[in-house]
C-alpha positions in Angstrom: 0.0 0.0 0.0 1.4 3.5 -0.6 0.8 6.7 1.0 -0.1 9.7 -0.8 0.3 13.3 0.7 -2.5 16.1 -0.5 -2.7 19.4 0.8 -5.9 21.1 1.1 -6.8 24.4 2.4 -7.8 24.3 6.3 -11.5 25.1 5.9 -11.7 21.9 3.9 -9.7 20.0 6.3 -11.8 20.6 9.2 -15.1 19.9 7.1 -13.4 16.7 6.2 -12.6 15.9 10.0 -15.5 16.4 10.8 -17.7 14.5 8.2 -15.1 11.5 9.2 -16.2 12.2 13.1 -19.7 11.9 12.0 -19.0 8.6 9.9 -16.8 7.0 13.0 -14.1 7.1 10.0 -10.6 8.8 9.3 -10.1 11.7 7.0 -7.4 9.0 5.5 -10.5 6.1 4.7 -12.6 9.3 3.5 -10.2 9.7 1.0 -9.1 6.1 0.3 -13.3 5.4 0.0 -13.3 9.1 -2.7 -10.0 7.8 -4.6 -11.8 4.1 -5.2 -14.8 5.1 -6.3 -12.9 7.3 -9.1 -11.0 5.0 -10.2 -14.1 2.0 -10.2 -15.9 4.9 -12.4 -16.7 4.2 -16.0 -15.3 6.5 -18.4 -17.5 7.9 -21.1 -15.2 5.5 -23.4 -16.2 2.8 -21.4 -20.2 3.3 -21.2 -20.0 3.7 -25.4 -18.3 0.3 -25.5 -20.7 -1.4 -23.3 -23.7 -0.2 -25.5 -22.2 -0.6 -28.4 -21.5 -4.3 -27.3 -25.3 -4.4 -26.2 -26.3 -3.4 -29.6 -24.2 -5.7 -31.5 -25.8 -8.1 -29.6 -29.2 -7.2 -30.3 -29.1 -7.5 -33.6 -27.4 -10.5 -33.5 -30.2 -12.3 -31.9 -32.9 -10.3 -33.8 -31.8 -10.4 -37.5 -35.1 -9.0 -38.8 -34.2 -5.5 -37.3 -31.6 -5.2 -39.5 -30.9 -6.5 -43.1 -28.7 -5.2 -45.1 -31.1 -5.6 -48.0 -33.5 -3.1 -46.3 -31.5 -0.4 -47.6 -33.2 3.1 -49.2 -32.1 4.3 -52.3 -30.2 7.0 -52.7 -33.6 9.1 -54.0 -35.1 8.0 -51.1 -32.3 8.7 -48.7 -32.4 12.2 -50.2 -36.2 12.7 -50.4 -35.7 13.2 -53.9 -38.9 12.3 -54.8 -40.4 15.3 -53.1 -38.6 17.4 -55.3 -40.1 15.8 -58.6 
């Protein structure tokens, strides 16, 4: 385990004592508990790849949501046809 030294202003500090006090915690496990749950966080890259993986998957199992033979034409894709 390695220790980690952080200065803070004293305002702060004495907040943090005292939210420990009321927790029957340390300052240090306040911070140790703050530190883990950053790092256990899922990055925005993260959430994206678990969705993306979830929609693979989806369509996996349910082929009739997409077909690659369902594809507009390019008129259609434009609205072209509202133009004529």
């Amino acid at each position: 385990m390695k220790n980690i030294t952080v200065s803070v202003e004293d305002d702060i500090y004495h907040s943090a004592r005292v939210r420990a006090a009321e927790q029957k915690t340390s300052v240090s496990a306040l911070v140790k508990k703050f530190l883990r749950e950053v790092v256990l966080e899922d990055s925005p890259f993260d959430k994206l790849a678990r969705r993306e993986t979830a929609l693979r998957q989806l369509l996996k199992s349910r082929p009739e949501v997409f077909r690659a033979g369902d594809r507009l034409t390019r008129d259609e894709v434009h609205a072209r046809h509202a133009l004529r």
